[in-house]
C-alpha positions as CSV (number, residue, x, y, z in Angstrom):
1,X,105.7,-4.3,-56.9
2,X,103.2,-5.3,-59.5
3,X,102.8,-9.1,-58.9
4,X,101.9,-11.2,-62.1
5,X,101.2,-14.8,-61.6
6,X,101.3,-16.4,-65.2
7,X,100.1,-19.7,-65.9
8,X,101.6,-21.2,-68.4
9,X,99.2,-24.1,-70.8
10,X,98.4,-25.5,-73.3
11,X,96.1,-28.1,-75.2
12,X,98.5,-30.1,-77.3
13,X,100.6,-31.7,-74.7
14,X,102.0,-34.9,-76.3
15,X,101.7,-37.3,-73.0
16,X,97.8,-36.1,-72.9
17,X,96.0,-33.9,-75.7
18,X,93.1,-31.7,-74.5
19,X,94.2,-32.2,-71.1
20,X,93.6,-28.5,-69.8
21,X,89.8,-29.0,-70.2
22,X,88.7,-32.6,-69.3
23,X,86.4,-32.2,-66.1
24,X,88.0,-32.6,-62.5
25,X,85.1,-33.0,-60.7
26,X,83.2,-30.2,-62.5
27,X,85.2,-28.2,-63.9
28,X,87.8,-28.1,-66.4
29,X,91.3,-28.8,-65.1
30,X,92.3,-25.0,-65.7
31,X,89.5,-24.0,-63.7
32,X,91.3,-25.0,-60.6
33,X,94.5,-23.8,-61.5
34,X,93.1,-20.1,-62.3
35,X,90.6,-20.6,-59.4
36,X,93.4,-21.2,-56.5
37,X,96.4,-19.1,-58.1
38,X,92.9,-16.0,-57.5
39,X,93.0,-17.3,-54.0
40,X,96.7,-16.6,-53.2
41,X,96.8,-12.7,-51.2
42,X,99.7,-11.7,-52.6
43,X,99.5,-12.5,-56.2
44,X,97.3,-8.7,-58.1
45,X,96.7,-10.3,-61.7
46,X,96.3,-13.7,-62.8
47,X,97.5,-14.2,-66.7
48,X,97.4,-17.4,-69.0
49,X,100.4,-17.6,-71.6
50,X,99.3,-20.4,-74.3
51,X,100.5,-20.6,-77.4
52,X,99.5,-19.3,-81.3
53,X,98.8,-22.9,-82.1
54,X,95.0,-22.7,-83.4
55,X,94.2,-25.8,-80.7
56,X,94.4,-23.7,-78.3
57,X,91.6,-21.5,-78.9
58,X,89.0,-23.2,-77.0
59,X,91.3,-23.1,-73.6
60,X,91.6,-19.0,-74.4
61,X,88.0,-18.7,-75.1
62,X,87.3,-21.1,-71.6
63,X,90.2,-19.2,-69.6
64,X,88.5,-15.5,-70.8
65,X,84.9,-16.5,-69.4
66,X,86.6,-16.6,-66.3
67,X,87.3,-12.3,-66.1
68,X,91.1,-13.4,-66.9
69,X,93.3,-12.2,-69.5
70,X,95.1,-14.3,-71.8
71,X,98.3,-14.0,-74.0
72,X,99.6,-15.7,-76.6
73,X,102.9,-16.5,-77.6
74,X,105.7,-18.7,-78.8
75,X,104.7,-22.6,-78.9
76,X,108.1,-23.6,-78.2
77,X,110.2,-20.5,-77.4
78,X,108.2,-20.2,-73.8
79,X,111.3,-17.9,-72.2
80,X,110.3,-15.6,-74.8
81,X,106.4,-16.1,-74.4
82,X,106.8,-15.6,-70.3
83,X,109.6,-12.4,-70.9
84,X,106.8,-11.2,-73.3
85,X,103.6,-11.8,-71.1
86,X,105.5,-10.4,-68.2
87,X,106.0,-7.0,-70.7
88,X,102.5,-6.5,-71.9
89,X,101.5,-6.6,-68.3
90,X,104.3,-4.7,-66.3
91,X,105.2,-7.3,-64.1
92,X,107.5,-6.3,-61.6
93,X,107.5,-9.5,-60.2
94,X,106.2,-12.9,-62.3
95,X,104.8,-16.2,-60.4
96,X,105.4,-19.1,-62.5
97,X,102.6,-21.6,-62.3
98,X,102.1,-24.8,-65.0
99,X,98.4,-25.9,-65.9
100,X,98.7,-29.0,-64.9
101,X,98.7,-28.4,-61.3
102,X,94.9,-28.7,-60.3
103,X,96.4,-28.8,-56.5
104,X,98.5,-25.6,-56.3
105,X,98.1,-24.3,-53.0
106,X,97.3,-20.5,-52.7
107,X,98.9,-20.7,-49.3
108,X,102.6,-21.7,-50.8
109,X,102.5,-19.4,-53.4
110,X,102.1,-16.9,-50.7
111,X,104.8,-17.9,-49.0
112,X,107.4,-18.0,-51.6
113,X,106.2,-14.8,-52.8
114,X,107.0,-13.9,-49.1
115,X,110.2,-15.3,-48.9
116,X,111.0,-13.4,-52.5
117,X,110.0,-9.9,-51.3
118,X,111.5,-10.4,-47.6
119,X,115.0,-11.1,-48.9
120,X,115.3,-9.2,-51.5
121,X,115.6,-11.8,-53.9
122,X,116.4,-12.7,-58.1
123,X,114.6,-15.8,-58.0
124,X,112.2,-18.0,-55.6
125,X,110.8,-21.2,-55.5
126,X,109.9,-24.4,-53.4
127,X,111.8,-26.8,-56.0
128,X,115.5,-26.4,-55.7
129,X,115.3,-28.8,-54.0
130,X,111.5,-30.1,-54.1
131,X,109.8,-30.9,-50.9
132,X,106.5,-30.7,-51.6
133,X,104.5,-32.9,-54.2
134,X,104.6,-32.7,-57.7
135,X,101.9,-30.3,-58.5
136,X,102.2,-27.6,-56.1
137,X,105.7,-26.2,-57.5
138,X,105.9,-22.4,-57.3
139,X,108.5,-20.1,-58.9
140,X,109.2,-16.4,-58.3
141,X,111.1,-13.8,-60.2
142,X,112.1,-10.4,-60.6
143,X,111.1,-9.1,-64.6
144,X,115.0,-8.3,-64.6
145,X,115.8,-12.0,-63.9
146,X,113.8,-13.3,-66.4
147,X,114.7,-10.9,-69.1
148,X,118.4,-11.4,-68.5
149,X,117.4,-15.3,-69.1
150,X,115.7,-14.4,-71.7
151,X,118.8,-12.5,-73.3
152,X,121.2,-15.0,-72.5
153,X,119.6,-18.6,-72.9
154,X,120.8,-20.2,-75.8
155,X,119.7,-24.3,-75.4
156,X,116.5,-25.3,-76.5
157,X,116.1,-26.9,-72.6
158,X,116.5,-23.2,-71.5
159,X,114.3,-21.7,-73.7
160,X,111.5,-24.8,-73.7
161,X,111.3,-24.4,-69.5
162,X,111.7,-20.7,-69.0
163,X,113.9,-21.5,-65.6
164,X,116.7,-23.6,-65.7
165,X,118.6,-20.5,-66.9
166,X,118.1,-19.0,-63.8
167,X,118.9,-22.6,-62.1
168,X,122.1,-23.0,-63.5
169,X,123.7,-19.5,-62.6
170,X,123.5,-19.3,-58.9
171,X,126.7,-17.1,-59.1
172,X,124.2,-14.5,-60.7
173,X,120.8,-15.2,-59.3
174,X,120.6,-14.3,-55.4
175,X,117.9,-17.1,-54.5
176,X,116.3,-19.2,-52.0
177,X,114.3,-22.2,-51.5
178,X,110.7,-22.2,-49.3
179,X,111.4,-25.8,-47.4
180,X,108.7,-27.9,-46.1
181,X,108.7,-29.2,-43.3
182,X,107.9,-32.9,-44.3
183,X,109.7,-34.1,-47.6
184,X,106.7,-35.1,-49.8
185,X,108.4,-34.8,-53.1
186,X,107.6,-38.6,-53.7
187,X,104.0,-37.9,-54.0
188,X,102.8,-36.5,-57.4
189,X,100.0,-34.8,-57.8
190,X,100.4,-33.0,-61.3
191,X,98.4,-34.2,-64.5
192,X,100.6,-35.1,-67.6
193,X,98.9,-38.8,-68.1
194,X,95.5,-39.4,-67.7
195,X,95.9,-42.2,-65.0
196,X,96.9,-39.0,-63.0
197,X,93.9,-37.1,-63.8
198,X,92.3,-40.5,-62.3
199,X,94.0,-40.0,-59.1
200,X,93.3,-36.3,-58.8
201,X,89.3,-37.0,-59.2
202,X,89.7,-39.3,-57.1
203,X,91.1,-37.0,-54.6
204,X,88.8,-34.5,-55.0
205,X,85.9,-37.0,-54.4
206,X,86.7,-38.1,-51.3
207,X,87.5,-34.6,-49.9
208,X,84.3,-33.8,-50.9
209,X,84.6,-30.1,-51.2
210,X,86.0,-27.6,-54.1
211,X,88.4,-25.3,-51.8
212,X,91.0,-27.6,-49.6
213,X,94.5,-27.5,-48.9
214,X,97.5,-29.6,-49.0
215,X,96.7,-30.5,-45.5
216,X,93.2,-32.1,-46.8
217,X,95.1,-33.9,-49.1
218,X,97.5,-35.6,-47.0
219,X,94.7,-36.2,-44.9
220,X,93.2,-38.2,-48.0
221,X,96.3,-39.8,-48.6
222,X,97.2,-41.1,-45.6
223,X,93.4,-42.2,-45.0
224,X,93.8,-44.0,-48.7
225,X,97.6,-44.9,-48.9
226,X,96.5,-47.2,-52.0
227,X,95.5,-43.9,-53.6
228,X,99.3,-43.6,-54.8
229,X,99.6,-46.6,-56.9
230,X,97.1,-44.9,-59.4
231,X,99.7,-43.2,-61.3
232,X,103.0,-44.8,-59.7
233,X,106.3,-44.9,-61.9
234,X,105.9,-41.9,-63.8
235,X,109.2,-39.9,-63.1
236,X,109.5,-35.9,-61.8
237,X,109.9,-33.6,-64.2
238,X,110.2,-36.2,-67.5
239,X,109.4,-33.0,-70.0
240,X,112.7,-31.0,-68.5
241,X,114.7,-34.4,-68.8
242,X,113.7,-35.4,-72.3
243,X,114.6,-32.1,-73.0
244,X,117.7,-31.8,-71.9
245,X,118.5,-35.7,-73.7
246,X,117.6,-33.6,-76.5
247,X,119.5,-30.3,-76.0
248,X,121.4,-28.1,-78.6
249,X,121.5,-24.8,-79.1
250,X,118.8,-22.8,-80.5
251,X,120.3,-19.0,-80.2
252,X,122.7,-17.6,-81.2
């Protein structure tokens, strides 16, 4: 089972352009994504999917002086840039990671790929529903899941997030849900406005160090409960709803 974790990014997010490469700490923001998706065991080959769009070049050219491979694909079809990724690369089994979660924890990803491969499952993940942050969400599929999405997906909302597909056919999809023990979906820890990207370096400050897990995080965060109201108010997922506000049907 060929295990392909592919992160999907960009540069010309509307909420925050050029977002994949301002510093955190250090490094650029999709250093730490590509640097703890490496760290997860069970994951063999770490892929970036961006787009054609020319503004993306520096974040394949950045991503590449890593040792990682990059592909590039549809800027708005990304069902069709993930089934197409996941081809080239003879995934057997796909991770789905987004770039703009600087906090994804090697440690869950490794356990939803465990819960995947121990039951046999279509589809994985640790938000349906979401227990953990926002920022350390995880999704696992078999390639023959996500190229029957990508056959029979017609809305744009479909096509834009690659999953919901998959979400709204349970009656096809045998799948399960990695639970945590503590519901922390309230916390949000993902970068799509740059008063998060505040919060994260402010994070990463205080914990002082480059690897941590979610457990030095909390640990932050309930040191510094003030921490949150950094980028309070902005609401889960707000790219999947404004889609779907939006939706129509975009094949045929």
């Amino acid at each position: 089972m060929v295990v392909v974790a592919i992160i999907q990014a960009r540069m010309g997010s509307t909420r925050f352009p050029g977002k994949m490469l301002k510093l955190l700490g250090d490094k650029p923001l999709i250093w730490h994504v590509v640097h703890r998706v490496q760290q997860a065991t069970l994951v063999d080959k770490v892929v970036l999917a961006t787009s054609v769009n020319k503004n993306n070049e520096p974040l394949v050219k950045e991503v590449k002086s890593y040792g990682v491979d990059c592909f590039v694909g549809d800027e708005n079809d990304v069902l069709d840039r993930f089934y197409q990724c996941a081809k080239k690369f003879k995934a057997k089994t796909i991770v789905r990671v987004t770039g703009d979660c600087p906090f994804i924890d090697p440690e869950i990803i490794d356990a939803v790929i465990s819960l995947f491969k121990n039951n046999t499952l279509d589809y994985a993940s640790n938000v349906l529903p979401p227990t953990y942050p926002d920022g350390l969400d995880v999704e696992v599929f078999s390639f023959a899941a996500l190229e029957k999405a990508w056959k029979e997906a017609k809305l744009q909302s479909e096509r834009e997030h690659v999953t919901p597909y998959i979400w709204k056919n349970e009656h096809i999809f045998k799948r399960m849900t990695h639970i945590n023990n503590e519901n922390l979906s309230s916390i949000r820890l993902t970068v799509d406005e740059e008063k998060d990207l505040v919060l994260v370096n402010t994070i990463i400050k205080k914990i002082g160090k480059s690897d941590f897990r979610l457990k030095d995080i909390m640990k932050v965060i309930q040191e510094n409960p003030s921490f949150l109201k950094i980028n309070i108010g902005i609401e889960r997922n707000e790219g999947y709803q404004k889609s779907l506000n939006q939706d129509h049907v975009v094949k045929e």
